[in-house]
N, C-alpha and C positions, 0 to 999 in steps of 0.2 A: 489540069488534073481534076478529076470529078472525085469531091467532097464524098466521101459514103461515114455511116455510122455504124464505128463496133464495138461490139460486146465479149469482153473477154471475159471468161469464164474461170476462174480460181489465179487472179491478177497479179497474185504477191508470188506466187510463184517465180522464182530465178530466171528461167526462160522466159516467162509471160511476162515481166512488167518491163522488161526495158524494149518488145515489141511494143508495148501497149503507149510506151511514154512517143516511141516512134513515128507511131502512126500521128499520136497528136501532132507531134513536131512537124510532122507532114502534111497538117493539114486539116484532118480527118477529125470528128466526132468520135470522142470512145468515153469506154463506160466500160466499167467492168465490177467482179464480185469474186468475193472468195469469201471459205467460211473459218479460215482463219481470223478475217477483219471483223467478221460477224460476232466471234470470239474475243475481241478485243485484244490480239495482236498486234503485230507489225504497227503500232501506231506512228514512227518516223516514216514507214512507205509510206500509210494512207493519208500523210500529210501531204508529202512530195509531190504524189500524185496530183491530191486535190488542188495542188498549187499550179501545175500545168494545165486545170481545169478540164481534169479524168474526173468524171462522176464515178461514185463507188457506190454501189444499191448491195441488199439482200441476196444472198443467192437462195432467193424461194421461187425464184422466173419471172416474178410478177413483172418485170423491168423489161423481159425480152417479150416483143411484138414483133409486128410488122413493120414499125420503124427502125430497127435493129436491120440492117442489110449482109452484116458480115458476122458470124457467132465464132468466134475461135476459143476453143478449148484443147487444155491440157490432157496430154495422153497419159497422165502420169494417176488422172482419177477416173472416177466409176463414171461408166459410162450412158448411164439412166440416172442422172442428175434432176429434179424439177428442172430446172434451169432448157436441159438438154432436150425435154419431152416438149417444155414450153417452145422451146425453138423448131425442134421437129413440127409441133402444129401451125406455126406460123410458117411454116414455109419459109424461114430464113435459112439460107446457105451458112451447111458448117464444115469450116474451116479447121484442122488440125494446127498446134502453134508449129510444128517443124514442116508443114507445110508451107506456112507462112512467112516462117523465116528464108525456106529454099525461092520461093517469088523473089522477096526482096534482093536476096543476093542474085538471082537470075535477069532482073529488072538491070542491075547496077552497070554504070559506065567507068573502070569495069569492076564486076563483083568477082570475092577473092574467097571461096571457101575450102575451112582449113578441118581436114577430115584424117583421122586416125585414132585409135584406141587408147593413146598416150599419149600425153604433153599438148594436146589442144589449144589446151588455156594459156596455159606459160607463152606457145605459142604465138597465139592471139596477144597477147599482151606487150609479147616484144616488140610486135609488128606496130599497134597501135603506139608505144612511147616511141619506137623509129620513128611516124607518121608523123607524132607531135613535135617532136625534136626538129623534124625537117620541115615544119610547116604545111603539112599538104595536112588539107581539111578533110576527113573520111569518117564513115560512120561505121563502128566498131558494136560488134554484138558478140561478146565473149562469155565462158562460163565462169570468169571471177574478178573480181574488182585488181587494181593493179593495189597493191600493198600501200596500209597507208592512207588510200583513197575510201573513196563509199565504200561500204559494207558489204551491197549487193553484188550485181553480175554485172562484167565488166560492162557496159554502153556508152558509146558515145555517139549522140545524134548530129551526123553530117548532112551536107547541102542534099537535097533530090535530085538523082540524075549524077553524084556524085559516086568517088569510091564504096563500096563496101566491102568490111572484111569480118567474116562470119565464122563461127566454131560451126562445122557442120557434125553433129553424132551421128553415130550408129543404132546409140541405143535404142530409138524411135522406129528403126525400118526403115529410114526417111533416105537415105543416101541417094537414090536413085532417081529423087526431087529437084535435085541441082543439077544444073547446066551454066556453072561458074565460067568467068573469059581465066580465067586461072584456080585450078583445081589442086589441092598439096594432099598427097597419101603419105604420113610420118611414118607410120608403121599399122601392123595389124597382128593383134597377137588375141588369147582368148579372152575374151571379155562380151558378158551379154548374151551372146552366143557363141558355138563352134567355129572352127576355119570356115568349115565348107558353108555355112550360113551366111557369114561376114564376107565372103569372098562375093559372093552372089551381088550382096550390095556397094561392097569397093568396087568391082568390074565395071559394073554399071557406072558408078560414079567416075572413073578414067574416061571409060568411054566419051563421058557426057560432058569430060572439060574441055576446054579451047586449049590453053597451055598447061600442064602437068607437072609437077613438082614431086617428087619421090623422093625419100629416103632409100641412098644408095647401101645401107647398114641394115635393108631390112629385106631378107628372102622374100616374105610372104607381100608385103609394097611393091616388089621388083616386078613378081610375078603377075599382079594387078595393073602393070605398068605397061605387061607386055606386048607391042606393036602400037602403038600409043601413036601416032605421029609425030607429038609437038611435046616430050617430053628432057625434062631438065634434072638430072641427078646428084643430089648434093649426100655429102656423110661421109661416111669411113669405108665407103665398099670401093673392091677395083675399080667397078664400073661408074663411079662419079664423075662427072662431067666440074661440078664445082666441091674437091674433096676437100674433107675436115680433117688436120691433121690435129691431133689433143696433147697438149704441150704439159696441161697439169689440170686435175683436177678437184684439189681441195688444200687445205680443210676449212677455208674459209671465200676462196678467191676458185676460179676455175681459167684456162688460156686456152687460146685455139687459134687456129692460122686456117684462113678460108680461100682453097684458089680461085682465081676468077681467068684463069687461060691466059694464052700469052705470056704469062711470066708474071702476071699481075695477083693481087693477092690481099685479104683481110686480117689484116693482124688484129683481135679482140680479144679483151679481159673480162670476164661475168666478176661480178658482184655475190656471185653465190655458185656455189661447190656441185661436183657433179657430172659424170661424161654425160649423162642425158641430159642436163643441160646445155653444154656447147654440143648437143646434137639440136635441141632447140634453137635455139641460138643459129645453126649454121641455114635452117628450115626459114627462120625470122630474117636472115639476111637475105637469103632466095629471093623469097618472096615481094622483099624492100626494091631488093633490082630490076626485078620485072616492072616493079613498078615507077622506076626511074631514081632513086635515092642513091647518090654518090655513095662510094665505099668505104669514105673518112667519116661522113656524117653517120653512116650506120655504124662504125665501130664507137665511135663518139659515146653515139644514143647505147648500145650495149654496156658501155663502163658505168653508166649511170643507173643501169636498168633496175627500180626496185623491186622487183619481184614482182608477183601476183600472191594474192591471198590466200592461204592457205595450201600453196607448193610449195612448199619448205619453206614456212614465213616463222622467222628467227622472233619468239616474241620477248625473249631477253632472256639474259642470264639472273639466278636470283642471287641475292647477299651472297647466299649458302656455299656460290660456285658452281648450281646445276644451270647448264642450258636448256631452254623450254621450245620445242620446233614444232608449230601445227601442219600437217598435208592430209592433202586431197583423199590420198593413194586409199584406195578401192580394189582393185585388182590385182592378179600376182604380178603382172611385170612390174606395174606402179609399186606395189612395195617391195617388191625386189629392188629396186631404182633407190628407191627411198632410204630403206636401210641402207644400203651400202655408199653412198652420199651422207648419210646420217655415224655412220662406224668410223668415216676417214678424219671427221674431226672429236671423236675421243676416244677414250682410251676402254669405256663403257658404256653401253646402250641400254638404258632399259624403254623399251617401245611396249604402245597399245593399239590394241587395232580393232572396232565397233564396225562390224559387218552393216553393211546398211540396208539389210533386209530379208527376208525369211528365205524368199528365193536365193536372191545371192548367194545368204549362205550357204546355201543348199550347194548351187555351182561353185563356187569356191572350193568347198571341204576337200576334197581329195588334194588341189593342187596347193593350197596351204597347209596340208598334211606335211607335201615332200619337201616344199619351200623352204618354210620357215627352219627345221632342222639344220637344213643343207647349209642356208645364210646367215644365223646369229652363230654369234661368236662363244666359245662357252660360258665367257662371263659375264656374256649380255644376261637380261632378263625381260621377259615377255609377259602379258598379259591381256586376255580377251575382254573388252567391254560386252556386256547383252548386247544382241542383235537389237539395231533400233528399226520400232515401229511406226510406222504413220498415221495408221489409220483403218477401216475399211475389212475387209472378210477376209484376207491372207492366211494361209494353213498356217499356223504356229507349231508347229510339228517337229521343230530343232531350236536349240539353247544353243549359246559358245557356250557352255558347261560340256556340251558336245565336241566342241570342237578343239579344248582343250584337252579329253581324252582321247585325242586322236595322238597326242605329239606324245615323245618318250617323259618318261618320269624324271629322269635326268633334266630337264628342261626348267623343273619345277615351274611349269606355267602359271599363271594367275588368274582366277576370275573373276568378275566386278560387276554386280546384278545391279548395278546403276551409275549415276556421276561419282552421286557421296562415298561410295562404297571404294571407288576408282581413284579419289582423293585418299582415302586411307593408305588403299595401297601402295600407291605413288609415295604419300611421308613416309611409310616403313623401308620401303625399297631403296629409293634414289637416294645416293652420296653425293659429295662435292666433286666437281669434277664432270660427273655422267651428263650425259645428253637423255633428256625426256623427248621422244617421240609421239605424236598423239595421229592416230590416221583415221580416217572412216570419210563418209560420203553421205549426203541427204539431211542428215543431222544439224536443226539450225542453231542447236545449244553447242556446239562441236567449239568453234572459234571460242565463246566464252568460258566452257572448258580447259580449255587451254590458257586463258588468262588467268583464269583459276588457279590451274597447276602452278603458275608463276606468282600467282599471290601467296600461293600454302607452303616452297616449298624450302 
């Protein structure tokens, strides 16, 4: 393997650092900057880092030259950086990070990426405690820590030449970068973009895997599925080849029975509530078998599974008797998911939901218009956080003060022009008994948010 040096451009980033710790792991000279660290953030990342011996510089450029051979930058910032102009005159090749990611999984013997608009992570995470539970050494690149564990984004850095098992998104465009030897499409629903947009990129991505793994539960999956050669269909639909039957779904425990043909079959218990889970779950088993994991060992590793970080991560119950639940969920089917996984264990919900950005909200509004009515209960109670910001030139042109006026008056919605403010309304609202829901996306104050909640409440 030929040693190259890179420079990763905005490092603390969720996606970028656990590439970044990768590449050392493999080998490689890196160096990277962000202007968070600049800012005196992340101080436990840019320790971590620097202990695998990641140099961390300035993102003023000055660092990237001509000895810089590989510049990978985050598509998540502006794209006339110092940093980006410095690298453009040096004639260094740049690299996008889900570009990068889609290499390594395409490199791998074999690489496993795991692509749909829901449940990615959870996903990923199952597959990675199967792997660990069963011993096989694989390099794991997921969008969240498994509960518990680090903070960050799931990683774990495996042998080269080894497994890997990658969250492949959409959000990037990027889909059509992979040529996984095992490609999974969970579902596809709206998120990021339209059907017909998102279709374009899943097609592509069937097309380009070796073996295909679908959700047989999901129209829009099937259909991306269709003429596939070498594909495998697992879930609740007719058409599954390995069907999920859903024995129980909550309010604490969830059951499923996975066929595996011939009269053979998975009996598993989840640790956590939810039919979209043991649809996760049945997706995590798939994928375990392709890759040789007996059928005991994998229900084994499921009983035990703790979760991933912030998919319905139980951060306790307080004195008071209120349960305290952080997720991910971002999008309508995710908090559709959400709540009703969140409603089967109590008797009242009061849920928050912190759009995670100007745009989003924008997409969103309509279909959390009809949602949200349709699915709380009437004695749930709701409440919008401010849309969170990042950063950068974004039209600020909608408020959730917006998007509360959207729902009926009956609803008595809430709005919370910050954390403190979302703490108040949280002690006025929530009794003994209710379930707090906290949801949103991007937000790195979100998690301790929610520890909060369960400190105040």
């Amino acid at each position: 393997m030929t040693s190259l040096r890179y420079h990763f451009s905005g490092i603390a980033g969720a996606g970028m650092n656990p590439l970044a710790q990768l590449m050392r792991a493999w080998g490689h000279a890196v160096q990277g900057s962000d202007r968070s660290l600049d800012q005196g953030k992340h101080a436990e990342l840019a320790a971590r880092l620097r202990a695998q011996g990641i140099a961390l510089v300035p993102q003023d450029g000055a660092a990237v030259g001509a000895q810089v051979q590989r510049f990978i930058y985050s598509t998540a910032v502006e794209q006339d950086t110092p940093e980006l102009r410095a690298a453009r005159a040096a004639g260094v090749p740049l690299v996008a990070r889900p570009q990068l990611l889609a290499e390594v999984v395409n490199a791998a013997t074999p690489g496993v990426a795991i692509a749909g608009t829901s449940g990615k992570s959870t996903i990923t995470g199952m597959v990675a405690w199967i792997l660990r539970q069963a011993g096989v050494g694989a390099t794991v690149l997921g969008g969240a820590a498994l509960a518990g564990e680090d903070a960050g984004a799931g990683f774990v850095a495996g042998p080269l030449g080894g497994p890997v098992i990658a969250e492949a998104c959409e959000a990037s465009n990027a889909l059509a970068d992979y040529r996984p030897a095992i490609g999974v499409i969970h579902n596809i629903s709206r998120d990021h973009a339209e059907l017909d947009a998102l279709h374009r990129q899943f097609d592509a991505f069937a097309a380009q895997s070796g073996t295909l793994l679908v959700n047989a539960g999901c129209a829009e999956a099937l259909t991306a599925a269709a003429g596939h050669p070498r594909v495998r269909r697992y879930g609740t639909g007719a058409a599954a080849d390995l069907p999920l039957e859903i024995i129980s779904t909550g309010p604490r425990t969830s059951q499923g029975v996975l066929g595996l043909g011939a009269g053979g079959e998975l009996v598993f218990t989840l640790p956590h509530p939810g039919a979209h889970n043991l649809e996760n779950a049945a997706a995590a088993a798939a994928i375990a078998l392709e890759l040789g994991v007996a059928p005991p060992v994998i229900a084994a590793a499921l009983a035990t599974f703790p979760g991933v970080a912030r998919r319905f991560e139980v951060i306790g119950t307080t004195d008071t008797g209120i349960r305290v639940v952080d997720d991910y969920a971002h999008n309508g089917e995710k908090i559709r998911a959400v709540l009703t996984a969140a409603q089967a264990g109590c008797e009242r919900l009061v849920a928050v939901f912190q759009p995670h950005g100007y745009g989003p909200a924008r997409f969103l509004r309509d279909e959390l218009k009809e949602l949200l009515p349709r699915v709380l209960r009437p004695q749930d109670r709701f409440c919008y956080a401010e849309i969170f910001y990042a950063g950068g030139s974004v039209a600020q042109d909608i408020s959730s003060r917006d998007l509360v006026g959207d729902l009926p008056a009956g609803m008595r919605c809430g709005h919370a022009v910050n954390h403190t403010a979302l703490l108040g309304w949280l002690a006025e609202t929530a009794q003994s008994g209710d379930t707090v829901l906290i949801m949103g996306a991007r937000d790195p104050e979100l998690p301790r948010l929610a520890r909060a909640v369960h400190g105040v409440l």
